[in-house]
Rosetta silent file (secondary structure, phi, psi, omega in degrees, C-alpha in Angstrom):
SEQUENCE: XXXXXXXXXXXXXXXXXXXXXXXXXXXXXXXXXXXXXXXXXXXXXXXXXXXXXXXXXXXXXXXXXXXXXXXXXXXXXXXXXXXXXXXXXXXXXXXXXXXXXXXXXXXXXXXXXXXXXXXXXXXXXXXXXXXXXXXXXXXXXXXXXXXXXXXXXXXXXXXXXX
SCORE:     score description
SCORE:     0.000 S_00000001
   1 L     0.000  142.369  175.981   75.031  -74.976   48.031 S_00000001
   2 E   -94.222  123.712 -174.432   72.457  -76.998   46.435 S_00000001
   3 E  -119.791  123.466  134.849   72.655  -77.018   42.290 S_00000001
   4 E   -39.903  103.802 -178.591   69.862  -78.118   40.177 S_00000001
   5 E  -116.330  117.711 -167.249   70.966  -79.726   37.145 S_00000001
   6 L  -138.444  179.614 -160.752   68.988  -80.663   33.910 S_00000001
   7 L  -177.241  172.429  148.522   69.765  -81.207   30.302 S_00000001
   8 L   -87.669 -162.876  158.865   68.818  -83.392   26.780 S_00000001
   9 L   -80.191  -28.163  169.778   70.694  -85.895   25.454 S_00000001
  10 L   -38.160  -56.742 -172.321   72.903  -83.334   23.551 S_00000001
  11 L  -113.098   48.712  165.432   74.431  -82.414   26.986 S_00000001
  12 L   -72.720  -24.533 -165.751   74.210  -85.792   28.684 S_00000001
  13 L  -103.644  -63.662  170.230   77.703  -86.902   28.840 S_00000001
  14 H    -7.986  -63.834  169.943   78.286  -82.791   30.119 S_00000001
  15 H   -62.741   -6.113 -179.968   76.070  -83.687   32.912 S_00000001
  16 H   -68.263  -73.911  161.914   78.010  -86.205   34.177 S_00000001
  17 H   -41.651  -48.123  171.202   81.005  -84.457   34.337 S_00000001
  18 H   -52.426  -62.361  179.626   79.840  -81.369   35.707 S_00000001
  19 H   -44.997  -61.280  175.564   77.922  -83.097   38.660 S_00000001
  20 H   -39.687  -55.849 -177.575   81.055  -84.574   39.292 S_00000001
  21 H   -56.697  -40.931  166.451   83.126  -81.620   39.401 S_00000001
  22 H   -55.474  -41.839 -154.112   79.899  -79.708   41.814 S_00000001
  23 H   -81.530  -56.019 -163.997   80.101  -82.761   43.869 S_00000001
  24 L   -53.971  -18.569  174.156   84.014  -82.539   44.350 S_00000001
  25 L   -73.815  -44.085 -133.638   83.310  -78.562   45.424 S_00000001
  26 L    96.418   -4.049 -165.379   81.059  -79.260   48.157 S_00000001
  27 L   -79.485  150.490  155.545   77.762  -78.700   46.291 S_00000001
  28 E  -107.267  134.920 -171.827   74.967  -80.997   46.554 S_00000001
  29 E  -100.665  119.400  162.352   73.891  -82.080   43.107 S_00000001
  30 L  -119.732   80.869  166.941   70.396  -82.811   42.281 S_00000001
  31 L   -34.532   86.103  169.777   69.870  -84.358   38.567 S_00000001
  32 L   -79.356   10.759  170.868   66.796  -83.688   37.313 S_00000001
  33 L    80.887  165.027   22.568   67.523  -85.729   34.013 S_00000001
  34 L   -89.676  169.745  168.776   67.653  -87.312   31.939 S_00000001
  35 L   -86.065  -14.177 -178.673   69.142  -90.512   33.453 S_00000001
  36 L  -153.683  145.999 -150.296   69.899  -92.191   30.015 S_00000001
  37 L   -71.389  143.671  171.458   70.641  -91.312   26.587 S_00000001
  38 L  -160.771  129.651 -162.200   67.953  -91.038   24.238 S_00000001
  39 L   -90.607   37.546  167.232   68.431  -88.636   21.228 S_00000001
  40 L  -114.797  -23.343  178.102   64.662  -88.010   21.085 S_00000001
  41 L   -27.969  140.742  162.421   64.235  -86.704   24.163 S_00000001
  42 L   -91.620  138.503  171.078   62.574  -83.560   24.965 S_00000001
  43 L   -65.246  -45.028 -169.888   64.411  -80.787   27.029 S_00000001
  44 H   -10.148  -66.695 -165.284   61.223  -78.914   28.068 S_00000001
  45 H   -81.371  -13.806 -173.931   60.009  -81.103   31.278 S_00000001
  46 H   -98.394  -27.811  169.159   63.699  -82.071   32.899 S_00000001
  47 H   -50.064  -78.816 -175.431   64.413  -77.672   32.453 S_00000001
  48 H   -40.111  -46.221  166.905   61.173  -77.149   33.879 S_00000001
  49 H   -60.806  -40.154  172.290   61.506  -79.666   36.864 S_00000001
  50 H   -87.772  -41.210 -175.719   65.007  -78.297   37.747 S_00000001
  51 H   -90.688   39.500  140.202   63.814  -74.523   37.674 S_00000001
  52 H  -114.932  -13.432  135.735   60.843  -75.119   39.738 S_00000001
  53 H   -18.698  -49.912 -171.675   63.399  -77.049   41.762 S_00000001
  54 L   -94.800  -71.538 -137.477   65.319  -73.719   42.487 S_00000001
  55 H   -74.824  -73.192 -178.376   62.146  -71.904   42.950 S_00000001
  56 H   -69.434   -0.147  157.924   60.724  -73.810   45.765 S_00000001
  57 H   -42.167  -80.077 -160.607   64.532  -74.159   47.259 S_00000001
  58 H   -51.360  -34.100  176.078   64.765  -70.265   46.974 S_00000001
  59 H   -84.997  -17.149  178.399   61.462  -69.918   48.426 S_00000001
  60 H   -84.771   -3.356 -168.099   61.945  -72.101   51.495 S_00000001
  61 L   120.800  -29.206  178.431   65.324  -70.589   52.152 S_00000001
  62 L   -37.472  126.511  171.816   67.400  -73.042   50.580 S_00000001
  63 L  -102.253  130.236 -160.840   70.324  -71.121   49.269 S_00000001
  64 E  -142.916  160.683  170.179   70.348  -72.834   45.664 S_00000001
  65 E  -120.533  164.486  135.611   71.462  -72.737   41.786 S_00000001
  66 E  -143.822  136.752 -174.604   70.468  -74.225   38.727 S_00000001
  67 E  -100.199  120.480  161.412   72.548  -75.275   35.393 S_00000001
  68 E  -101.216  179.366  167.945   70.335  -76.102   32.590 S_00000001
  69 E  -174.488  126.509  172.338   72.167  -77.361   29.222 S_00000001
  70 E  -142.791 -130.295  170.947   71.753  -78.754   25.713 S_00000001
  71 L   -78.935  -41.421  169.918   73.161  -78.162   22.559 S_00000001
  72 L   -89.161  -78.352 -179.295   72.638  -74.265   22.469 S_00000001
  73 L   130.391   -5.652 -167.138   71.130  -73.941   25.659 S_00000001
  74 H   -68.333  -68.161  170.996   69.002  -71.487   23.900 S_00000001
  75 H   -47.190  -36.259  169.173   65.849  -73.495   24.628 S_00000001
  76 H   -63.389  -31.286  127.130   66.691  -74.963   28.226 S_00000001
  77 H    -2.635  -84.714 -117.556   66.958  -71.260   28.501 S_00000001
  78 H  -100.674  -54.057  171.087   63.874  -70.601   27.061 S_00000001
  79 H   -48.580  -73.039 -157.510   62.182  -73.560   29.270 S_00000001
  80 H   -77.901  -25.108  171.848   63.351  -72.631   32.622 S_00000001
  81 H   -96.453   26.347  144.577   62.372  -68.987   32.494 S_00000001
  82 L   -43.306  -33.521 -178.627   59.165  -70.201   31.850 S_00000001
  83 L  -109.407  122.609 -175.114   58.696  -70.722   35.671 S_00000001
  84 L   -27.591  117.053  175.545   57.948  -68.183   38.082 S_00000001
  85 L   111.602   -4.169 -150.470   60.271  -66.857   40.061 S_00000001
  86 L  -124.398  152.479 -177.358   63.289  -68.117   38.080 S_00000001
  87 L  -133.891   68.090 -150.809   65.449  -65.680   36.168 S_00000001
  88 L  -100.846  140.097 -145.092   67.538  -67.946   33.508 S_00000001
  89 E  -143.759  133.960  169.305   70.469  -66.707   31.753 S_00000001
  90 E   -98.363  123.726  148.828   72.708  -68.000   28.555 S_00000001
  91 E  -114.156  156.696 -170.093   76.243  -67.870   29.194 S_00000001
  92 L  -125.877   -2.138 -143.666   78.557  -67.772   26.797 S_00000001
  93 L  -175.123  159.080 -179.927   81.474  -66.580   28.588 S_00000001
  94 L   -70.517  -55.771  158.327   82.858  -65.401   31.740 S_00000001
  95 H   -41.311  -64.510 -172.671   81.632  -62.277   31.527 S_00000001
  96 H   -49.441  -17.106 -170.808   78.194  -63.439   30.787 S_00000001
  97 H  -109.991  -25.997  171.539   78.432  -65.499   34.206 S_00000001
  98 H   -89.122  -27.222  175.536   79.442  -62.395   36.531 S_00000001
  99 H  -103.559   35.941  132.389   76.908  -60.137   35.042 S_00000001
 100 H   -48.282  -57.959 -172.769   74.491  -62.820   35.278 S_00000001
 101 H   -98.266  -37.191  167.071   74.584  -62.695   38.787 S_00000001
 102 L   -55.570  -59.170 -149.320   75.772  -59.229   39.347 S_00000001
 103 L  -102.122  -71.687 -149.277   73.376  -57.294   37.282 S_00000001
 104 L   -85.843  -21.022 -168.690   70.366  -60.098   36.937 S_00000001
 105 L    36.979   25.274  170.337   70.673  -62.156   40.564 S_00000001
 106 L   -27.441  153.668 -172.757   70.045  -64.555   37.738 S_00000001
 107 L  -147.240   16.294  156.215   69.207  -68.126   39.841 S_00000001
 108 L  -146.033  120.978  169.805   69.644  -70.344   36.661 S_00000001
 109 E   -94.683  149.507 -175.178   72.597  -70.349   33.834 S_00000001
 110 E  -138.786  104.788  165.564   71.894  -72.164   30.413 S_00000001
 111 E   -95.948  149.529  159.406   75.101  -73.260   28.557 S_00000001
 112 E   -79.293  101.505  171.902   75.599  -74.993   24.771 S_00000001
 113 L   -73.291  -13.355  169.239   77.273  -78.294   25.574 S_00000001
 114 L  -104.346   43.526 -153.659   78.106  -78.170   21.887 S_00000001
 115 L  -129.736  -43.786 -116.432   79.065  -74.868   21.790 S_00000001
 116 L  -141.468  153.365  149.353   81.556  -75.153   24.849 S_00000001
 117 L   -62.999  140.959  131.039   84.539  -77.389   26.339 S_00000001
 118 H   -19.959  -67.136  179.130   83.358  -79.293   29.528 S_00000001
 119 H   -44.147  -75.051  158.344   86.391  -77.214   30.895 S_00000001
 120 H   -15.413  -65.969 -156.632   84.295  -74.255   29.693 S_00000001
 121 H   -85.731    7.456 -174.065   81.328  -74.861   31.024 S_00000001
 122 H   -89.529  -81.994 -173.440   83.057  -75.924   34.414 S_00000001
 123 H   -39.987  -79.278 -143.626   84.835  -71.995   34.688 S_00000001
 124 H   -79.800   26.252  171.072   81.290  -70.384   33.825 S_00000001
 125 H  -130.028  -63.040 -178.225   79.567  -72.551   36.496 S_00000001
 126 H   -64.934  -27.393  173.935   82.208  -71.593   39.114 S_00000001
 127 H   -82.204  -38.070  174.024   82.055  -67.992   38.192 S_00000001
 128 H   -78.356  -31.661  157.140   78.508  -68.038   38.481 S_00000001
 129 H   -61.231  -59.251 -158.768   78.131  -69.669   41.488 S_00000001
 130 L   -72.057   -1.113 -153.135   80.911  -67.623   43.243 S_00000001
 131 L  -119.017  114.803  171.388   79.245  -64.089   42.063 S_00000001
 132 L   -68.758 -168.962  170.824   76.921  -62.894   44.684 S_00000001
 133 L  -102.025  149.316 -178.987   74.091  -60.449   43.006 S_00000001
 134 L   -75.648   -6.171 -173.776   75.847  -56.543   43.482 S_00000001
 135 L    29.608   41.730  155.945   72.325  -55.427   44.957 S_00000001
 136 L   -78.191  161.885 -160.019   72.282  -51.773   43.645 S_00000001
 137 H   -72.200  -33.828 -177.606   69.399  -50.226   43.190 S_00000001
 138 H   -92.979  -12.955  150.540   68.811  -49.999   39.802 S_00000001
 139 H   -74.302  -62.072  163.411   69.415  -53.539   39.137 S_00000001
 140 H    -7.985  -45.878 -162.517   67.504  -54.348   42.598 S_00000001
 141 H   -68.623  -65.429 -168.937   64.431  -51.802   40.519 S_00000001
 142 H   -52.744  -70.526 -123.994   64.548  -54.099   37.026 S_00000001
 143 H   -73.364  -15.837 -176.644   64.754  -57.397   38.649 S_00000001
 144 H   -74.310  -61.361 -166.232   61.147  -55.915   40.822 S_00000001
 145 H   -45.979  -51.600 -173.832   59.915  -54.709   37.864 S_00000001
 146 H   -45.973  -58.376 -155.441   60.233  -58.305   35.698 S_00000001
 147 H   -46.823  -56.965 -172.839   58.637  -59.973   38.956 S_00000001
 148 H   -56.305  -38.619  143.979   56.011  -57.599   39.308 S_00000001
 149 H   -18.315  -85.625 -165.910   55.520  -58.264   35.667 S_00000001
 150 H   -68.733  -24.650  152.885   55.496  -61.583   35.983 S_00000001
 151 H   -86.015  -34.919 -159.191   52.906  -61.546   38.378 S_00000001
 152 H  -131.113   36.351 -167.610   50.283  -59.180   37.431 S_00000001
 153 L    -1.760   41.715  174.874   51.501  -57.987   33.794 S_00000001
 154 L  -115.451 -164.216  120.465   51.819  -54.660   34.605 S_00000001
 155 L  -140.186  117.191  170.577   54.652  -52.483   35.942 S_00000001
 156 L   -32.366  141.523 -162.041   53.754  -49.583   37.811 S_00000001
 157 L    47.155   10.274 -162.335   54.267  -46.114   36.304 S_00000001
 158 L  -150.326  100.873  177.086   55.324  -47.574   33.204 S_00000001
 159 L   -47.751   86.862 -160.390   53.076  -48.145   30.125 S_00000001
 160 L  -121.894  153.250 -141.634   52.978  -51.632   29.164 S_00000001
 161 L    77.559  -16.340 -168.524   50.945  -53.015   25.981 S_00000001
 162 L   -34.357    0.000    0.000   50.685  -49.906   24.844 S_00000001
């Protein structure tokens, strides 16, 4: 599987490891930066570049991931589900990494490299990868709704702005 990977400098030394550890799986790793430490960096544009990464994967067929990461992860979060089509998720936890993908068919995870072990954030990256989506209907319903959302700010039957 092909995994997007982006970050700050906060989780710079993280990315290393991790790619390593994807690469040693079989994944192909594509580092969307940064390539070298710089504690001013902004997360925004290397999030954004790796979740529009996964988006045109996921739209050509590519079956794909993406790991965003920084100190919280709350903004590389925040960043990646900026871009259409992408569904980005803070884990925290194991749990947080199966019902990512179970319940959400989430297609980006956002960890705190200062939050978190390496070792951590290795097990919630393998659990998330490894978790198909459960494709029941009423998660199947939400994740249609967000989209439709996310295209046309409406959802059908359902008052929104109100």
């Amino acid at each position: 599987m092909r995994i997007h990977i982006a970050t700050d400098h906060a989780g710079l030394e993280f990315s290393e490891d991790l790619q390593e550890h994807l690469r040693a799986r079989g994944h192909e790793v594509v580092d969307h930066g940064p390539t070298s430490y710089d504690p001013l960096d902004d997360y925004p544009p290397f999030c954004i570049n790796a979740a529009l990464a996964v988006a045109r994967d996921q739209a050509a067929g590519v079956e794909c991931l993406g790991v965003v990461f920084g100190g919280s992860g709350n903004g590389e979060q925040i960043a990646a589900n900026k871009v259409t089509g992408i569904r980005a998720a803070l884990v925290w936890n194991e749990s947080t990494a199966l019902l990512a993908r179970q319940h959400n068919d989430a297609n980006v995870i956002s960890i705190g490299a200062r939050q978190h072990t390496v070792d951590e954030a290795k097990h919630f990256i393998d659990v998330f990868i490894a978790e198909p989506f459960s494709g029941e209907e009423r998660h199947a319903r939400r994740i249609a709704q967000l989209a439709e959302y996310e295209q046309t700010g409406l959802i059908a039957g359902h008052p929104i702005g109100a």
